[in-house]
LUMLUMMI-542511 format. One record per residue (C-alpha): residue in three letters; chain; residue number from 1; x, y, z. Coordinates in steps of 0.1 Angstrom, whole numbers, plus 5000, padded with zeros to 4 digits. Example, Ala and Ser with C-alpha at 12.3 -4.5 7.8 and 13.67 -1.06 7.14 Angstrom:
<"Ala" "A" 1 <5123 4955 5078>>
<"Ser" "A" 2 <5137 4989 5071>>
***
This chain:
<"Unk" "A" 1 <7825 3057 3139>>
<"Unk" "A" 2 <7852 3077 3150>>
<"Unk" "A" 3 <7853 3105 3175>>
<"Unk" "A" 4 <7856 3132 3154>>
<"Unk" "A" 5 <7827 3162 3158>>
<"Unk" "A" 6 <7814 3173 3125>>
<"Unk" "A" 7 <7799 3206 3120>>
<"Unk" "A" 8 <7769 3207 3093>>
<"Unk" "A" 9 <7753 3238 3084>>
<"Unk" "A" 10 <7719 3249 3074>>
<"Unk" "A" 11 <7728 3256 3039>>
<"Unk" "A" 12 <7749 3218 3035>>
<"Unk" "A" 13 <7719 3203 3054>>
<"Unk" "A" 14 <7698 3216 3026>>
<"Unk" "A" 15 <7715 3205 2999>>
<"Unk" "A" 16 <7720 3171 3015>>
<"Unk" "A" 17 <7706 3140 2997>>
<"Unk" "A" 18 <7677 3124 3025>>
<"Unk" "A" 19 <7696 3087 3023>>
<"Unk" "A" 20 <7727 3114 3038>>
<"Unk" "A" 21 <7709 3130 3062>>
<"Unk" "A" 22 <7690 3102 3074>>
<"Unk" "A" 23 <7727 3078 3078>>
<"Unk" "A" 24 <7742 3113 3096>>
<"Unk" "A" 25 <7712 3110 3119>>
<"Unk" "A" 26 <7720 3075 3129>>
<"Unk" "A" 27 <7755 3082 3136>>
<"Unk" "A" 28 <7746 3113 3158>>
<"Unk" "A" 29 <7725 3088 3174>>
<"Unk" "A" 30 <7748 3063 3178>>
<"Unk" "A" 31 <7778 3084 3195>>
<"Unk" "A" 32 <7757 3102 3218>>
<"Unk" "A" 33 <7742 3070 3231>>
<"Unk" "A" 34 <7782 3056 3236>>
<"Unk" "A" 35 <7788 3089 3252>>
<"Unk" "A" 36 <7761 3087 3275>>
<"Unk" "A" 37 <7767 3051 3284>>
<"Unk" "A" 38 <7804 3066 3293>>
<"Unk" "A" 39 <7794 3086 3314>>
<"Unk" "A" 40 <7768 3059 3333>>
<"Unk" "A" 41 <7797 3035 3334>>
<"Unk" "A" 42 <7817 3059 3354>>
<"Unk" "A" 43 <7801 3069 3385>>
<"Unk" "A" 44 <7816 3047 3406>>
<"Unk" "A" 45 <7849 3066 3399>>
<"Unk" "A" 46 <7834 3096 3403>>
<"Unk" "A" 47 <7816 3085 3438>>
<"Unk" "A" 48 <7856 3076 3445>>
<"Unk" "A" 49 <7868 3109 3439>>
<"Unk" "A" 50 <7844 3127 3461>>
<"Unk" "A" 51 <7851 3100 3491>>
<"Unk" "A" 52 <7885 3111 3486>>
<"Unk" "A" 53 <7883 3144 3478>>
<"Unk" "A" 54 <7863 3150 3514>>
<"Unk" "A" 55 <7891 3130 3532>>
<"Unk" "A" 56 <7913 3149 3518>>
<"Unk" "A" 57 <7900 3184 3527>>
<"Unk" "A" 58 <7887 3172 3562>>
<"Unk" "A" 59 <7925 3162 3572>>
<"Unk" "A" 60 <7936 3198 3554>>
<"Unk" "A" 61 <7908 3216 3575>>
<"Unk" "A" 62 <7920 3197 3612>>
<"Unk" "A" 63 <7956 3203 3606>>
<"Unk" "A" 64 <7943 3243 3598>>
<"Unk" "A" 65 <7924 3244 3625>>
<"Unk" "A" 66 <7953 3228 3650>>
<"Unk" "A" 67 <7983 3252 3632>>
<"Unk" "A" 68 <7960 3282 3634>>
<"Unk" "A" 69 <7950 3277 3668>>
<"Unk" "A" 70 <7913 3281 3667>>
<"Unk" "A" 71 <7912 3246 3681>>
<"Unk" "A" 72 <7931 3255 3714>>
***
């Protein structure tokens, strides 16, 4: 299945045969499970980005603190 959001609404949802609904279900089912499982997989990356995120702004804020002279 591809990646592509589909909107149904009430009234097509109606008028939709069960064996439709019931395969559109599945599918639903099926991409939100791979998109969870995305978003499991990546924590490790995200956990990265915070590590050096933090060094990042805890250099920015010593260098401030040096130029500005609150340090002194």
């Amino acid at each position: 299945m591809s990646d592509l959001k589909m909107v149904v609404t009430e009234e097509s949802w109606n008028k939709m045969p069960d064996n439709e609904r019931s395969w559109l279900l599945y599918q639903t089912v099926r991409s939100l499970d791979r998109r969870v499982e995305k978003i499991e997989n990546r924590k490790w990356l995200d956990s990265a980005k915070i590590l050096f995120g933090s060094m990042i702004g805890g250099a920015a804020a010593a260098i401030g603190i040096n130029i500005g002279g609150i340090g002194k």
